[in-house]
N, C-alpha and C positions, 0 to 999 in steps of 0.2 A: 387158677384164676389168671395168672398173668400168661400162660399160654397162650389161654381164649386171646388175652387183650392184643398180644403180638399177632395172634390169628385176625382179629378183628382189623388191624393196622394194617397188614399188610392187604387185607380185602379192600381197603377202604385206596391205597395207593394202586391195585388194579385198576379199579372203577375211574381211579381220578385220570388215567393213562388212557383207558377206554374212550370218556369222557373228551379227551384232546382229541382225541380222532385217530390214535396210535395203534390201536387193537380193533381197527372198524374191519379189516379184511382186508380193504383197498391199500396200500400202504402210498402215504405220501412221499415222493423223492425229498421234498422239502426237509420232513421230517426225520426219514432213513439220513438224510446227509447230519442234519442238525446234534441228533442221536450219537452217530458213528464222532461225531466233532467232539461231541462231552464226553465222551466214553474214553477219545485220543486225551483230552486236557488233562485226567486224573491219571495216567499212567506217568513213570519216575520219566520227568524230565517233558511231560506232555505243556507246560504251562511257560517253559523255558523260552523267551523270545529271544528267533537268532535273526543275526545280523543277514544282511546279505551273503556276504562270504562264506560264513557258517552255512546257511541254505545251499551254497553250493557245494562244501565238500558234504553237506549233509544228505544231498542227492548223489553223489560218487559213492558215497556209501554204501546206499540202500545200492546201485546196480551191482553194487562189488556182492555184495552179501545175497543179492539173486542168483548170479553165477554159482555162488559158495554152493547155494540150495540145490542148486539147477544139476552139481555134479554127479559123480558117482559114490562118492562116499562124505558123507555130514558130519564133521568132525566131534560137534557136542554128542550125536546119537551117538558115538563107538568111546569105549573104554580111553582114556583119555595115554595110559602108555601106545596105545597105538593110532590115535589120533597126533600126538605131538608132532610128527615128522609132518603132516598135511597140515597142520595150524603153523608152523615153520615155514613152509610156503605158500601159507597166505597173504596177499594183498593186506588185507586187512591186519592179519596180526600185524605186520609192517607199519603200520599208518599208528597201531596201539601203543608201537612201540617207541613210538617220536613223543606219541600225546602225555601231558603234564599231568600229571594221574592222579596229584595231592599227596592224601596219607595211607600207607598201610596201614590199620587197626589190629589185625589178628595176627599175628606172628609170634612164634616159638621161640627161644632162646637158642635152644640147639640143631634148629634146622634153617638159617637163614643162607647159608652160606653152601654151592654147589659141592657133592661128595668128593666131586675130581680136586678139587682144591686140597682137602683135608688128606686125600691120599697120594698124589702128588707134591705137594706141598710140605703136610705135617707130618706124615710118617718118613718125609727123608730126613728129618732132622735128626741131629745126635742125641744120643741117649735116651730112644724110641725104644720102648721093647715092646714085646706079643706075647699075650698067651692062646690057646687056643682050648674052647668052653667043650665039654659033653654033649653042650644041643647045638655044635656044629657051628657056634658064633667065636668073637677075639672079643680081647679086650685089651687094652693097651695099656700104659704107664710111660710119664718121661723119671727117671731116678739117674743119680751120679753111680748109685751102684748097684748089686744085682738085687732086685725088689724079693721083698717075700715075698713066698710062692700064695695064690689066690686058688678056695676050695673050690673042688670039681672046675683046675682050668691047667694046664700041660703045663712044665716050668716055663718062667721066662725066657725069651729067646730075645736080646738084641737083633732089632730091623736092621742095622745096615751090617751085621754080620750075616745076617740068614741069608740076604740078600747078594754080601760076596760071593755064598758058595751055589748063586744060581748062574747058569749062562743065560736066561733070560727073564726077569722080574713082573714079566708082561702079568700070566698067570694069577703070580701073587697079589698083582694090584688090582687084577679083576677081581677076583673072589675080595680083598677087600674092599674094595666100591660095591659089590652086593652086598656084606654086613651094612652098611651104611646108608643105604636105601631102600625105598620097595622097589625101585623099578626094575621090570622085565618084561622079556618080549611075550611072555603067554600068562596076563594075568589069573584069567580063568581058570588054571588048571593049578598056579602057585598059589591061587587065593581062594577055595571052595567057598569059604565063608564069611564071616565077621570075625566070627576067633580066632581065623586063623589069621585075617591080615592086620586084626589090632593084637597078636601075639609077637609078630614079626616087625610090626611098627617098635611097638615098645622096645624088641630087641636092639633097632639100632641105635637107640637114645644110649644104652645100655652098650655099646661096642663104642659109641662116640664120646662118652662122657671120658673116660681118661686122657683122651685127646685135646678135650676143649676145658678142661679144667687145669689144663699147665698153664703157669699165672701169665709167661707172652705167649705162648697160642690165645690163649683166652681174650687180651687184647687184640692180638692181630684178626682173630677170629672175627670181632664186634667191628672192627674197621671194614675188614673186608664185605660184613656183609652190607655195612653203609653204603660202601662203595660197589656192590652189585646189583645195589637199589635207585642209587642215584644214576648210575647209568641207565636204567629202567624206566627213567625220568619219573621217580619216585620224591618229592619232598621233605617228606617225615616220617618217620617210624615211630610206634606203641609195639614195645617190646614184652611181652606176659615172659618171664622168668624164675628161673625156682630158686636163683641166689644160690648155686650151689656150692660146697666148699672149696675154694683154690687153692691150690698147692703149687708148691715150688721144688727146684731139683733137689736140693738137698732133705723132701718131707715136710717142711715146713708148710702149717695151713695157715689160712685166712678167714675172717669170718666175712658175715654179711654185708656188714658197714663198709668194709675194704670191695667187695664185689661190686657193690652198688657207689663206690667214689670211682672203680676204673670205669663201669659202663659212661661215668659223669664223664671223667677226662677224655675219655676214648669219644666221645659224642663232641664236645666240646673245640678239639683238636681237629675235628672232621670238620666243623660248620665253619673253624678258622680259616679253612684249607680251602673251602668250597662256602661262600658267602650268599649261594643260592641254595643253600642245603638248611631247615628250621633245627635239625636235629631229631635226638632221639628220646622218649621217657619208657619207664619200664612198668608191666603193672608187677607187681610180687605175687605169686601163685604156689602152690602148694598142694601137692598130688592129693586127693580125692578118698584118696584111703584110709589117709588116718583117723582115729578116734575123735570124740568131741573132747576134751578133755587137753588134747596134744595142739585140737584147733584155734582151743581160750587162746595157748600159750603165741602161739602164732599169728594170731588178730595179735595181740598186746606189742607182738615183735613189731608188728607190720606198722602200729600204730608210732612204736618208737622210731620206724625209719623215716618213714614219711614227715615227722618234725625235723628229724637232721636231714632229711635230701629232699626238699619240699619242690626244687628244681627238676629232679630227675623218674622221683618217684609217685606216679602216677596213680596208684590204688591197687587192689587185692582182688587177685581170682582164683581157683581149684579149679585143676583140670584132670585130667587121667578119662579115660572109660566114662562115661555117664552110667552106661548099662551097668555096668561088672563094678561100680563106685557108690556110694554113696551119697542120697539126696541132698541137696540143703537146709530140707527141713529139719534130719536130721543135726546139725550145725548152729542149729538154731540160736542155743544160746552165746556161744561165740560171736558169731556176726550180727547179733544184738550189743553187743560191747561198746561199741565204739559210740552208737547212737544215746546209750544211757552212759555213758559217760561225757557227754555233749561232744566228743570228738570226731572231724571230718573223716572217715576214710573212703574215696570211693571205689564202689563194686563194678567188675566189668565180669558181671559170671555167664561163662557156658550155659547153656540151657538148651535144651530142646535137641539134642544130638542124639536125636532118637529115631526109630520108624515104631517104637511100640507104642500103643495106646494106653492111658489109662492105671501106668506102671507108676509107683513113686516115683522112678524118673520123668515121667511125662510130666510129675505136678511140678517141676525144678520153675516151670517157664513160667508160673504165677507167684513160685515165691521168690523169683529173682527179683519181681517188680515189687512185691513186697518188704523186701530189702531195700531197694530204692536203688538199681542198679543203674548204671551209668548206661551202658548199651548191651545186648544179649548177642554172645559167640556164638554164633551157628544158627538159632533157632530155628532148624529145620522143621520141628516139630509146628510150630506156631498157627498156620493157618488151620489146624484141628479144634485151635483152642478158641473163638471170637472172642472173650472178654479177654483173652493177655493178650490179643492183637490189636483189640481198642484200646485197651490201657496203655502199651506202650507207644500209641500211635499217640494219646492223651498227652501220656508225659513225657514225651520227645525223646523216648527208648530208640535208638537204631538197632537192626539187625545186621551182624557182622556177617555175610555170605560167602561160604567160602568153596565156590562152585566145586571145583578142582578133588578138593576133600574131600566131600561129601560123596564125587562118586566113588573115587578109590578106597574111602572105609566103606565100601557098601551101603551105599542110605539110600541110593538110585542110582540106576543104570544110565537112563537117555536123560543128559541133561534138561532136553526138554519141557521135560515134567517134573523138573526141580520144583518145589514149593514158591521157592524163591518168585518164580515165574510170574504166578498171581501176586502175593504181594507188589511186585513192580508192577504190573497193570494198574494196581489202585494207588501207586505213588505211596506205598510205604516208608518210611523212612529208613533206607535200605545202605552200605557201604559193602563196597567187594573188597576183599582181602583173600590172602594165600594161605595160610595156617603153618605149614613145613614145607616150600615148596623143596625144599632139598630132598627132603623123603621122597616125593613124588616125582621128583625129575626133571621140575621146572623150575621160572627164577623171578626175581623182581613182580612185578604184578599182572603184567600184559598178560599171560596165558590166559588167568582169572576173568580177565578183562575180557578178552577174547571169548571164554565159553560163557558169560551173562550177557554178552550184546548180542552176541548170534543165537545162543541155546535160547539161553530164559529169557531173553528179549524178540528173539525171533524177528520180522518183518514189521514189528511194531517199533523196536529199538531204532531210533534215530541219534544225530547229534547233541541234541538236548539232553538225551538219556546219559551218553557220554557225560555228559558237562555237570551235571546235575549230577549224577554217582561222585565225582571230582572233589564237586563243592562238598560235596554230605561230609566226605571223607574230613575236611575242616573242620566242617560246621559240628562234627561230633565228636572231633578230636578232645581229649583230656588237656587243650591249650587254654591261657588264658583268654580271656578275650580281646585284651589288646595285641597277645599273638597272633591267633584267631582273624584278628584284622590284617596282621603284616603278612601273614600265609595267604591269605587269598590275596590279598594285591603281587605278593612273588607270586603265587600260580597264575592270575589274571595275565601278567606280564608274559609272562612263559605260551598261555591260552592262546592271547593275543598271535605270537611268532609263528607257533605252532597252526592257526588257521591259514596267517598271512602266505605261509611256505606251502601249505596242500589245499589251498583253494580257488588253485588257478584253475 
């Protein structure tokens, strides 16, 4: 019955278009322009009035982005490790990189910060050591003394002794900058598939955690990536972290509540420092694996943190694998908790980070909204599903887009048929963010930026599209609203200089 009636409505909206004189055969130019005008107003950023100046660099644009087309190779269609060096010497990435970009939303705890740093940087420190794993990965440790030995990993070796008895380090710090990331020059042939490249992703979280879990790498770490972002001309960060345990030279740990007051001080001391910077929050997240039962425990934690760091901590998401992890629905009774206990916590859950159909993963993307999430990580999957795409379009759900990701875990190849694409055509409530750009080999946001204005924006993407991805990036932010309001007048200001300087 309600088939018919959806069949019946949509015959009746035929007729009514026929009726205008739209589908007479003849086509009116009137009309064809009218048309092609409403079709421009609903895509992200189509409804955006720009100024004059805006009109101008908004025309510099579109000729910059013809030439892009016009070349011999299209950076979004090719695999993004070997696109980097041509979006490098883009006009355009150049111009993304001046532009006031707002907020990152999707970012990892342990990938904000470039590998060369951590290997450069952290492994010269004293009382660095290495082991080296069975499956060909390290693993690191900072200890005052010789650490116990770690099953299936070679003894301890101090780095800057191994390191004296080389005549050149070069070698060594290569091969460690590959544990630490995916990037390479032949994806195709180091990534066959999904397994294997979310086997080797997970690896490096896994090589890099003893590094970034020493209690000052662990600050310096969160500085530095402040400070990689706001060079980026980055605003604010929403930090998804697993709170992991920190430790100090002599073994001494820390728990959560100590984690979640340094990321506070460490944020805190940055926006002192840098008075155009809003800072940072974190959401609390919790790999994907564990049982319902371990999850109660973990809402309850998450529920105690959020009263003591109401400042810093921003809400609860599980991440890991969609595929190879566990639904939400399963989770159920856990992330029912907080609601029947009338306590606020908000959800910022992954969803849709799938290409399967139909899988209890695919159903994550109806019961994120069921949950009442704040905005949906990835949902790639989305435009398969119409009623989670109206719903969240209803309850002012953003999709957090994280072009870049998407193609190096394998979800798609040519950006250009990102899903993502369509939704921005119809003005979805859309934010682009980077997810690890460290794993992948890029940095702050511009790349992102870069592969959704040209890829999934294509010839349609103008400066409005910019401005409006910008503002979302606010407007969806886990800020208050009187932040909310000082964020967009710091970025308006920022907007502002930024047009005044490339619209000559």
């Amino acid at each position: 019955m309600e088939v018919s009636f959806l069949r019946v409505r949509a015959q009746i909206a035929v007729l009514l278009l026929c009726w205008a004189g739209i589908c007479s055969g003849i086509p009116d130019p009137r009309q064809r322009d009218s048309l092609m005008q409403q079709e421009a107003s609903r895509q992200t950023g189509g409804a955006m009035l720009l100024t004059e100046a805006e009109q101008r660099l908004s025309a510099r644009l579109l000729k910059l982005k013809q030439q892009e087309m016009a070349g011999p190779q299209f950076p979004p269609s090719m695999h993004f490790f070997r696109a980097r060096p041509l979006i490098q010497r883009s006009p355009i990435f150049s111009l993304l990189q001046g532009m006031p970009k707002g907020a990152a939303l999707h970012l990892h705890d342990l990938s904000i910060v470039g590998a060369d740093w951590l290997v450069k940087n952290v492994t010269y420190r004293p009382h660095c050591y290495i082991c080296f794993t069975a499956t060909q990965s390290v693993r690191f440790v900072f200890s005052a003394r010789q650490p116990s030995p770690l099953p299936q990993c070679s003894p301890w070796k101090l780095l800057e002794a191994l390191r004296a008895q080389m005549n050149s380090t070069a070698d060594l710090d290569n091969s460690l900058l590959q544990n630490l990331t995916l990037f390479t020059s032949d994806p195709e042939v180091a990534y066959p598939n999904q397994d294997v490249v979310w086997s080797k992703f997970e690896n490096t979280f896994l090589a890099a955690l003893g590094l970034l879990t020493y209690a000052p790498v662990f600050k310096d770490y969160f500085y530095r990536g402040l400070q990689e972002f706001y060079a980026d001309n980055v605003q604010y960060l929403e930090l998804r972290a697993l709170l992991p345990e920190i430790y100090e030279l002599d073994g001494a740990k820390h728990d959560r509540a100590w984690t979640l007051k340094a990321y506070q001080d460490v944020a805190r001391q940055f926006v002192n420092e840098h008075p155009d910077f809003l800072g940072a929050r974190v959401i609390y997240t919790v790999h994907r694996g564990i049982n319902s039962s371990e999850l109660i425990d973990v809402v309850k934690e998450a529920m105690r943190l959020q009263k003591e760091f109401p400042e810093v901590m921003a809400g609860f998401d599980l991440v890991g694998r969609e595929d190879s992890g566990k639904p939400l629905w399963y989770f159920r009774e856990g992330l029912s908790l907080p609601a029947e206990l009338g306590v606020t916590l908000p959800y910022f859950f992954h969803a849709g980070e799938t290409d399967w159909e139909g899988t209890d993963t695919d159903g994550n993307l109806l019961d994120a909204l069921l949950f009442n999430t704040s905005r949906i990580g990835h949902g790639f999957a989305l435009t398969r599903h119409p009623l989670a795409k109206d719903l969240s379009r209803k309850m002012g759900v953003a999709v957090e887009v994280c072009p870049i990701s998407n193609q190096v875990m394998q979800l798609v190849a040519d950006l250009r048929n990102h899903p993502a694409a369509s939704l921005m055509s119809e003005g979805h409530p859309l934010v682009i963010s980077s997810d690890d750009p460290a794993s992948f080999g890029s940095s702050g946001l511009s790349y992102d930026f870069y592969e959704a204005f040209v890829g999934l924006g294509g010839m349609s993407a103008h400066l409005g599209t910019l401005k409006e991805l910008a503002i979302n990036s606010i407007r969806y932010s886990s800020l208050s609203p009187q932040l909310k309001d000082k964020a967009l007048a710091l970025w308006q200001r920022k907007w502002d200089k930024f047009i005044s300087e490339n619209s000559q």
